[in-house]
VOPAGU-2260 file (C-alpha; in pm, 1 decimal, decimal comma):
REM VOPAGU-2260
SITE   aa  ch    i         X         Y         Z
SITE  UNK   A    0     279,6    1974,7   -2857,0
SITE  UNK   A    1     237,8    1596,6   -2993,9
SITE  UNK   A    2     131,4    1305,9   -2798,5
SITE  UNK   A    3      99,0     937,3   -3038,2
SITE  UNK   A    4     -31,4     648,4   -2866,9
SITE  UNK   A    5     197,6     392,0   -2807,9
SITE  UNK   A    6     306,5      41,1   -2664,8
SITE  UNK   A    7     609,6      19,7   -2376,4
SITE  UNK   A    8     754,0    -300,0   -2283,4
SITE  UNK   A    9     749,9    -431,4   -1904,5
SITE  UNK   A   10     928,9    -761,8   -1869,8
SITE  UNK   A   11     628,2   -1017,7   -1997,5
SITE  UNK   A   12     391,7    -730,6   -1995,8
SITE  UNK   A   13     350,8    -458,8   -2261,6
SITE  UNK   A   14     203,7    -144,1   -2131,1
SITE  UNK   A   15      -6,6     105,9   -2358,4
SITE  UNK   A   16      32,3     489,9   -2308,4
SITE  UNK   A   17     158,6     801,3   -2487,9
SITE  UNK   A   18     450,3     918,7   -2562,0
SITE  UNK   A   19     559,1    1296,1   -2660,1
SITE  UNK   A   20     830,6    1439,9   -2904,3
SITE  UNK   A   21    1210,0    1398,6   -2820,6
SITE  UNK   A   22    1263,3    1766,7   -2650,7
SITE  UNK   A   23    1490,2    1652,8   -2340,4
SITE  UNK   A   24    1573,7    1391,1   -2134,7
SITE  UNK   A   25    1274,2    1119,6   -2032,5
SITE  UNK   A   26     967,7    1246,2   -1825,8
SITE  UNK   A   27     796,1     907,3   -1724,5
SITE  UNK   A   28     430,0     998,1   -1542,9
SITE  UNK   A   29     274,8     743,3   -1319,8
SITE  UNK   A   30     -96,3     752,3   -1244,4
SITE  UNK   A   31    -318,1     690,6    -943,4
SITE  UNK   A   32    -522,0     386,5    -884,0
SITE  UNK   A   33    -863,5     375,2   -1122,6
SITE  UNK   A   34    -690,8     646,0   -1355,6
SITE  UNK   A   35    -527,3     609,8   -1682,8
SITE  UNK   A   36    -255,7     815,3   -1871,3
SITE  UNK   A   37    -421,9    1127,1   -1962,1
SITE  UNK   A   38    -507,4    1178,9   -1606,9
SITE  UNK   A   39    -186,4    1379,4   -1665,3
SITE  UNK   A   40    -272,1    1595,3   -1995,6
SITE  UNK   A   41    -323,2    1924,0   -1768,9
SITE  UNK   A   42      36,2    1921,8   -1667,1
SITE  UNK   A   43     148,2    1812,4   -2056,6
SITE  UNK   A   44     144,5    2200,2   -2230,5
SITE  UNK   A   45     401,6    2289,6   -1915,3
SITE  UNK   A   46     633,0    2014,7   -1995,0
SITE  UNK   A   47     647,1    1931,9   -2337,6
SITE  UNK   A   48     923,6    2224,2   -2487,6
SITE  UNK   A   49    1198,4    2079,1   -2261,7
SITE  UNK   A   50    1125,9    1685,4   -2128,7
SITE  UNK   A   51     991,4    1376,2   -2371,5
SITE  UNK   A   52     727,5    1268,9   -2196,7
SITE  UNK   A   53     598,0     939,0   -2129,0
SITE  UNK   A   54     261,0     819,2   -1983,6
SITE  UNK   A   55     196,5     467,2   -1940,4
SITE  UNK   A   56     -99,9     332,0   -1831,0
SITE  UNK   A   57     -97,4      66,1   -1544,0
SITE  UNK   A   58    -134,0    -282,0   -1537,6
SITE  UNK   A   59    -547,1    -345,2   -1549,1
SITE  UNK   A   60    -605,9      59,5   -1635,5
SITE  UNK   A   61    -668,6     219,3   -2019,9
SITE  UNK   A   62    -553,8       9,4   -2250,6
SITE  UNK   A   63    -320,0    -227,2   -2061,5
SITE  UNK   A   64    -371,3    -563,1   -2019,3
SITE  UNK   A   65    -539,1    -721,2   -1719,0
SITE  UNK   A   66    -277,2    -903,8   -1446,1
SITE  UNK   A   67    -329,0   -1121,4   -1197,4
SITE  UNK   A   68    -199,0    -927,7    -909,0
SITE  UNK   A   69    -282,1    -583,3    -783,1
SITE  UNK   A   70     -68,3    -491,1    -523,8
SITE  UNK   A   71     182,2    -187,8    -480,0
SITE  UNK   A   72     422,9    -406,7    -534,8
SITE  UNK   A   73     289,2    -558,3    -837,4
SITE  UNK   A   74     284,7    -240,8   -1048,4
SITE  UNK   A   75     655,7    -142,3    -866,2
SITE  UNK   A   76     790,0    -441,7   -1095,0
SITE  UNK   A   77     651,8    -286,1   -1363,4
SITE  UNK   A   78     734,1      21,7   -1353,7
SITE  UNK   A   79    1133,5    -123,8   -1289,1
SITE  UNK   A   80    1100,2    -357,8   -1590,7
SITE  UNK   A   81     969,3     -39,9   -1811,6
SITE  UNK   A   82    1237,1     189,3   -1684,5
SITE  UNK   A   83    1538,4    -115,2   -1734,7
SITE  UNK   A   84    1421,1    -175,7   -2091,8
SITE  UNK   A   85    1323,9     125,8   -2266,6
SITE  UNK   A   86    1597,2     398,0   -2095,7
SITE  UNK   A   87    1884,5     449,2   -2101,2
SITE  UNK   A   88    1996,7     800,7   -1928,2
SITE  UNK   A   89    1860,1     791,8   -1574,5
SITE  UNK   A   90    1515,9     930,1   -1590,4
SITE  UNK   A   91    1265,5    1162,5   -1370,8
SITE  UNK   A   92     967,0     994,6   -1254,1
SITE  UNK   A   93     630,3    1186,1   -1138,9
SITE  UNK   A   94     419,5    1028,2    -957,6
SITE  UNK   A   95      25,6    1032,4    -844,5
SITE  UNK   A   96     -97,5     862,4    -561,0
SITE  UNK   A   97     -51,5     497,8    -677,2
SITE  UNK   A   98     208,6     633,6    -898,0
SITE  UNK   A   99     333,9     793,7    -628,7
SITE  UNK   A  100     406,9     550,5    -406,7
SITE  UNK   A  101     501,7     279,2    -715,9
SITE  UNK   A  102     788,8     622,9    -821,2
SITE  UNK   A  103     942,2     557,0    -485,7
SITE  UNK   A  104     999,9     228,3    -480,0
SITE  UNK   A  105    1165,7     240,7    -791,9
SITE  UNK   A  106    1349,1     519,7    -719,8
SITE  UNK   A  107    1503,5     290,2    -418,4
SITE  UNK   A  108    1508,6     -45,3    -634,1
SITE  UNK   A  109    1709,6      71,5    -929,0
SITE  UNK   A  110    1909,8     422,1    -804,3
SITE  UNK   A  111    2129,0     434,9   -1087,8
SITE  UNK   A  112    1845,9     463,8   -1321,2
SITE  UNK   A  113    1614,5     732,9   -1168,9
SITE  UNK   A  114    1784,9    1043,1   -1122,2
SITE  UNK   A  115    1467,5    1244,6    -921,8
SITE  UNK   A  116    1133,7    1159,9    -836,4
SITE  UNK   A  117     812,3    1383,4    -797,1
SITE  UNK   A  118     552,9    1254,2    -533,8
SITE  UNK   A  119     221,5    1385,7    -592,5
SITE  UNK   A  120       3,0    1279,5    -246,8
SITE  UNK   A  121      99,1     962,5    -208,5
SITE  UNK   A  122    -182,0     779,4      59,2
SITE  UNK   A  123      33,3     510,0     214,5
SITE  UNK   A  124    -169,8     308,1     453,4
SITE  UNK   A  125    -452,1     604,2     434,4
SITE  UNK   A  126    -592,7     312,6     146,6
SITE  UNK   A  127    -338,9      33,3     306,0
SITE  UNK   A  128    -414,7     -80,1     671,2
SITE  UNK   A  129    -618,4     261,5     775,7
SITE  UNK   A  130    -798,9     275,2     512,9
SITE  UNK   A  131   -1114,6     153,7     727,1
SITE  UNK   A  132   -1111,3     470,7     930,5
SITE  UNK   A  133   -1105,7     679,1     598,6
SITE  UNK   A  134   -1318,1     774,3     378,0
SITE  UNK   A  135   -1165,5     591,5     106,9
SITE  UNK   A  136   -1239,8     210,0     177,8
SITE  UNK   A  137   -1686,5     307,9     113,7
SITE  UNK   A  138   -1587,6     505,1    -162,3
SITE  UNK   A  139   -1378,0     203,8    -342,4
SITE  UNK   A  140   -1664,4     -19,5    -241,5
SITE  UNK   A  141   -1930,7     233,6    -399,2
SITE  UNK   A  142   -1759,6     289,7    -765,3
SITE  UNK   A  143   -1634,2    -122,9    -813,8
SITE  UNK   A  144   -1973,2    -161,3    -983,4
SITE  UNK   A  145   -1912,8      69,4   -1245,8
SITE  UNK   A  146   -1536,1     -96,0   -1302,5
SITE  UNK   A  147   -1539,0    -295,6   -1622,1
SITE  UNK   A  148   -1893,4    -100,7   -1740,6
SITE  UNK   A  149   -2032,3    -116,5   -2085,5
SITE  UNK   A  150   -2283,5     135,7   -1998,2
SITE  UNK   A  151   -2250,8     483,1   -2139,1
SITE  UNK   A  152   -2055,2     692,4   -2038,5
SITE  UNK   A  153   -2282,4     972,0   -1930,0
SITE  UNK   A  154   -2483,5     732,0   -1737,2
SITE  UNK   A  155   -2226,4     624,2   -1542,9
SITE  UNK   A  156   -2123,2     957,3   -1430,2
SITE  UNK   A  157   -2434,0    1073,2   -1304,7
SITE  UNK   A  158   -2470,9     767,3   -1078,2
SITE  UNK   A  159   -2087,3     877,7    -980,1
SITE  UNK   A  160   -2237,2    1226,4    -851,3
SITE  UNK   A  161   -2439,9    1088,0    -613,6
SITE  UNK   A  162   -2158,4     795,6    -451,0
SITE  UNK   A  163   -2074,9     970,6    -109,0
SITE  UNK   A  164   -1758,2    1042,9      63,9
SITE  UNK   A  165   -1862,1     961,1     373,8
SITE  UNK   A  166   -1579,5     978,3     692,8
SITE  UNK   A  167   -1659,1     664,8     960,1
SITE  UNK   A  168   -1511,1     867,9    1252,3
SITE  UNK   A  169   -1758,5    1150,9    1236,4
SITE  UNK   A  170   -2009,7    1069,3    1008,0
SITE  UNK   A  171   -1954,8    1338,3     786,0
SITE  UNK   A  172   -2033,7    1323,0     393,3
SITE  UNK   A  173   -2042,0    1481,2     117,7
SITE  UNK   A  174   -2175,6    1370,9    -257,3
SITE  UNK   A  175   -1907,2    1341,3    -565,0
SITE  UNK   A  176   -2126,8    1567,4    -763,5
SITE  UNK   A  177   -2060,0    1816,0    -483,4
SITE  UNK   A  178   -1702,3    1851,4    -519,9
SITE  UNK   A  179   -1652,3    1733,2    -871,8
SITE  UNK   A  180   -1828,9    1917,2   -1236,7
SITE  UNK   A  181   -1978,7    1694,1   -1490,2
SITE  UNK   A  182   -1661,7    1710,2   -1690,8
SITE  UNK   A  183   -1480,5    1614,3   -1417,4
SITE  UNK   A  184   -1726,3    1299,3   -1326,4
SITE  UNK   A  185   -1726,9    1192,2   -1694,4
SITE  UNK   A  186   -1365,8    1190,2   -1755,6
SITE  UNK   A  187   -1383,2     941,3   -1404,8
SITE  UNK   A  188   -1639,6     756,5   -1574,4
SITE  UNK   A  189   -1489,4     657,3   -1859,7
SITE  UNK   A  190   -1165,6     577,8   -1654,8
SITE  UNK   A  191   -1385,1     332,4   -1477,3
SITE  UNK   A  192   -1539,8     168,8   -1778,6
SITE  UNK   A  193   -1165,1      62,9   -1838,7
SITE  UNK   A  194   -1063,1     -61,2   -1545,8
SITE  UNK   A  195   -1009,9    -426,3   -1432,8
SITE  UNK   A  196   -1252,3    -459,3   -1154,2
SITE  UNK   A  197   -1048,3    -671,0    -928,7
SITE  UNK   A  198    -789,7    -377,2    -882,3
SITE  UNK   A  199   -1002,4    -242,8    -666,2
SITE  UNK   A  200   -1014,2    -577,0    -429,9
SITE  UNK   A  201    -677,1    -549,1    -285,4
SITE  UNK   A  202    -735,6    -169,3    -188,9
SITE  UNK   A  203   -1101,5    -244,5     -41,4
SITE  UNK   A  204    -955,0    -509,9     184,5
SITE  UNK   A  205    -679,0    -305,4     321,3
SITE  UNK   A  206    -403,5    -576,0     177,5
SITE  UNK   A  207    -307,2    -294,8    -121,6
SITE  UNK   A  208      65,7    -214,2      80,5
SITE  UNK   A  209     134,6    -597,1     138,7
SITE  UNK   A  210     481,4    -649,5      68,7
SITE  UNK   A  211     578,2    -261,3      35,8
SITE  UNK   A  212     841,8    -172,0     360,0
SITE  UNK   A  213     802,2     229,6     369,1
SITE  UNK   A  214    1057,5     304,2     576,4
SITE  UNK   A  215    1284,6     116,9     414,6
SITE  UNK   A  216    1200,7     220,6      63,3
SITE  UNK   A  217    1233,7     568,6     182,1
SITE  UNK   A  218    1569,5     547,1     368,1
SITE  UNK   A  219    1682,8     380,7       2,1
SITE  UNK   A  220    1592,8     711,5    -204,0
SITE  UNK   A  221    1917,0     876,5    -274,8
SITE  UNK   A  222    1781,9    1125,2    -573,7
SITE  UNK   A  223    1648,9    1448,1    -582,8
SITE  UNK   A  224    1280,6    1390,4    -434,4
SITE  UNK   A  225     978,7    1670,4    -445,5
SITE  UNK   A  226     707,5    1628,9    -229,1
SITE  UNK   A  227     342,3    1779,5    -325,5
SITE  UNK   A  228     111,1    1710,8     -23,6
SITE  UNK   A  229    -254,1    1807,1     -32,8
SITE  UNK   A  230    -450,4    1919,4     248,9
SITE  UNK   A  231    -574,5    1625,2     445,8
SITE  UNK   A  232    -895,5    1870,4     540,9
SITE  UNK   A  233    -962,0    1880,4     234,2
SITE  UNK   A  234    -951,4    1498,8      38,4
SITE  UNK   A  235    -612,6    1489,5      48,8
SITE  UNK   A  236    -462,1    1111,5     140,7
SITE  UNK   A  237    -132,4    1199,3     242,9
SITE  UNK   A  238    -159,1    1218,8     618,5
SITE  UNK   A  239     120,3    1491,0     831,7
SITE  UNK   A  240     272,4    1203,4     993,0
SITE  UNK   A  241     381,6     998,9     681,5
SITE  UNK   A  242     476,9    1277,2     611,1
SITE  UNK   A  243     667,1    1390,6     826,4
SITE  UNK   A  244     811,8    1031,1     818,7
SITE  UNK   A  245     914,3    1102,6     452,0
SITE  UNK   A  246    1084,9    1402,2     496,4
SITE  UNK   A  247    1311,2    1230,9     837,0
SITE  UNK   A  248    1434,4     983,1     581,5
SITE  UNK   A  249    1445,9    1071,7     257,0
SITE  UNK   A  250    1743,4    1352,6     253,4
SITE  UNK   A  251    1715,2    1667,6      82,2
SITE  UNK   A  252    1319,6    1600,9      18,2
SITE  UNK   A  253    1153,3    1937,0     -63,0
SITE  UNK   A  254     809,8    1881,9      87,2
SITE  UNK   A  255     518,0    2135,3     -31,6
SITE  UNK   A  256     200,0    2129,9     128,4
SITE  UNK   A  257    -126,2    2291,3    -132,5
SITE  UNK   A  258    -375,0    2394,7     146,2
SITE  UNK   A  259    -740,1    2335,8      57,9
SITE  UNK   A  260    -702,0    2088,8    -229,3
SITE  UNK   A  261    -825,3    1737,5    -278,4
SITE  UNK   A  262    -594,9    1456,0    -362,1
SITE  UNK   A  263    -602,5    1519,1    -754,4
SITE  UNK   A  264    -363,0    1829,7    -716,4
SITE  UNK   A  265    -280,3    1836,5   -1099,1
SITE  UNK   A  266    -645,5    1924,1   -1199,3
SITE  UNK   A  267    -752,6    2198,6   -1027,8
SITE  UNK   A  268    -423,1    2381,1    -946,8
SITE  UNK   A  269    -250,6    2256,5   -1275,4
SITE  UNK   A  270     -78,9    2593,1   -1353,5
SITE  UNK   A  271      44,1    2606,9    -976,6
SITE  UNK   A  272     201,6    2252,1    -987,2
SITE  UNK   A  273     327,3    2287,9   -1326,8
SITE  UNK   A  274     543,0    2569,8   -1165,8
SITE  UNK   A  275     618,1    2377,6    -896,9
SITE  UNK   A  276     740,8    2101,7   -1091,0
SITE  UNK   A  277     975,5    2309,9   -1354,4
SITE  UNK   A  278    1131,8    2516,1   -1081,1
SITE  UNK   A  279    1220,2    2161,2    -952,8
SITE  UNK   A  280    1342,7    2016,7   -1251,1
SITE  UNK   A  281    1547,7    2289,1   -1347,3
SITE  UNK   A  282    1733,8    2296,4   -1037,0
SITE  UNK   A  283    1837,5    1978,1   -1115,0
SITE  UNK   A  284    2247,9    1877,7   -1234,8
SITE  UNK   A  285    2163,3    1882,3   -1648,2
SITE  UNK   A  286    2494,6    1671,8   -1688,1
SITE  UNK   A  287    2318,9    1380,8   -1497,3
SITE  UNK   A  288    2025,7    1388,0   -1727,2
SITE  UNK   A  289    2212,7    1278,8   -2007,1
């Protein structure tokens, strides 16, 4: 398994990531929002004998240059531009959160170049227009600050343990350090130190989906789609009714719900996802892949 750093181009943007070894057809991984590309290394050992992977990191994450706009939207034309000019069989596309959400529009933009999509708990308006009867909008709010951060790493992260998830409609919360190890909370630090800090405006103020028609995005998905929902109990941002909503208009979408995991589904169950995601993949038409 070999990953080399690497440059992708994106219409006037160039996009930094990784790139694996030419085993298969194209693999593209999307992250979430305050992430960067190896968000996605768990899932890599899985993958690597039969896909070439590619991980880019977003516009104002890792290594990519800072943009003007943040928006859904935004990072959609991206993610076309990237697809249009560096592939040329149609390609898979997994998605988290962010990525999630940014797979399915292009998936419905450009349907002759995607030919499946995985959707790993995608939040929709759970961090668009509800997001200020979640949890999410105090938690964006607590960890800007550290967006941007020359401070070390390790300091960072133990000011990240004690940032609380706290829910507005009952009150309840619950420290990061509580659900997260140290690993975990330095791997988010050091995310954060290289993160544009205005990325996080657009999702504070609930103006994140602006521009991004879900229903109509999803009755545009014609591909292969798998669904991996995490339990809204537990962190998870992908609500039942959205949902629910998904599966009504997307057709043929294979919806899995992971009871008792938080929103990062690739981390802690990576083995069981992994699974999830090959048994997908190879049930896909291998003629199509190119």
């Amino acid at each position: 398994m070999t990953l080399s750093l690497t440059t992708y181009s994106a219409g006037e943007r160039v996009l930094h990531g990784a790139a694996g070894e030419d085993a298969g057809p194209s693999l593209v991984f999307l992250h979430g929002v305050t992430r960067r590309w190896q968000t996605f290394l768990p899932l890599v050992p899985w993958l690597t004998p039969r896909w070439k992977l590619q991980l880019i990191d977003q516009r104002g994450h890792g290594r990519s240059p800072r943009a003007e706009g943040y928006r859904v939207v935004d990072y959609v034309e991206d993610a076309v531009s990237f697809v249009c000019e560096n592939l040329g069989a149609p390609v898979v596309l997994y998605g988290h959160s962010l990525g999630a959400m940014v797979a399915a529009a292009v998936a419905a933009e450009i349907p002759t170049k995607v030919r499946a999509i995985v959707l790993e708990d995608p939040p929709f308006h759970s961090m668009g227009s509800r997001i200020a009867q979640t949890p999410w909008q105090g938690y964006f709010q607590s960890i800007r600050p550290f967006a941007g951060s020359e401070r070390p790493v390790q300091q960072i992260a133990r000011e990240l343990a004690e940032v609380r998830m706290t829910d507005p409609g009952t009150g309840k919360s619950q420290r990061l350090g509580d659900t997260r190890d140290a690993a975990a909370l330095a791997f988010a630090a050091q995310c954060l130190r290289q993160l544009d800090p205005r990325v996080l405006d657009p999702v504070i103020a609930g103006a994140w989906l602006e521009g991004y028609e879900m229903e109509k995005i999803f009755s545009r998905i014609r591909c292969p789609a798998l669904l991996l929902q995490a339990d809204p109990q537990a962190g998870g941002a992908l609500v039942d009714e959205d949902a629910a909503t998904m599966e009504r208009l997307i057709p043929g979408l294979m919806r899995i719900r992971l009871e008792g995991c938080h929103h990062t589904l690739h981390w802690p169950r990576a083995q069981q996802v992994a699974h999830l995601v090959l048994n997908f993949l190879e049930s896909l038409d291998e003629e199509s892949l190119g």
